[in-house]
N, C-alpha and C positions, 0 to 999 in steps of 0.2 A: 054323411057330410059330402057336400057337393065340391065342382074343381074351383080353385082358386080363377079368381076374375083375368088374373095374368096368363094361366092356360085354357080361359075364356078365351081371351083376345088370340090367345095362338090358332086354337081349334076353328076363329072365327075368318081369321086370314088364310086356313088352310082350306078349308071350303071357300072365299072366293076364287081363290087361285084352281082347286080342281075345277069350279065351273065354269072356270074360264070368264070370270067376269075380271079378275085382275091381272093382271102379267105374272107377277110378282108381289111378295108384300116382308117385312122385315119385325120381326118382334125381338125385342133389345130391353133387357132389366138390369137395376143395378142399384149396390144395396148405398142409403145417402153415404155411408164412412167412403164411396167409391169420386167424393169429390174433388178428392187432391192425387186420386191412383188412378181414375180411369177405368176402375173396374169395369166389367160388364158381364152376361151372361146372354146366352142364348136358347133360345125356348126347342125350337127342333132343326132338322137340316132343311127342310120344309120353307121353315122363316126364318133361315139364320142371314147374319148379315153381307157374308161372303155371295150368298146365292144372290143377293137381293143388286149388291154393286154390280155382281159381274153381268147379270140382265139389265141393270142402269145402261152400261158399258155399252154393251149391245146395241141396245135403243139410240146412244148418243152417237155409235159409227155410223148405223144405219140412218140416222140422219143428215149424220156428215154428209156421208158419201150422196147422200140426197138432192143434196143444195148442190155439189160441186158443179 
């Protein structure tokens, strides 16, 4: 039995990200009852979604500070 399609998609944003083709990338599941909680889950530390803002973050000073 092969990986679930959802640790497809993780395994698939951790090879952009080592080869440097993405920054960054964020992989985010969540089961439907998670509609009115908000639940969520995250796939590795890799594509979690803390790593994912805080290079967002990053990116948005660095262009802050760009324009100024």
């Amino acid at each position: 039995m092969g990986a679930s399609y959802l640790k497809r998609y993780d395994l698939l944003c951790q090879k952009l990200v080592q080869e440097q083709l993405y920054t960054t990338a964020a992989v985010i599941a969540s089961p439907r009852s998670a509609v009115s909680t908000g639940e969520f889950f995250q796939m590795s530390a890799m594509t979690d979604l803390k790593t994912f803002v805080t290079s967002l973050a990053g990116h948005v000073a660095a262009e802050a500070a760009r324009l100024e």
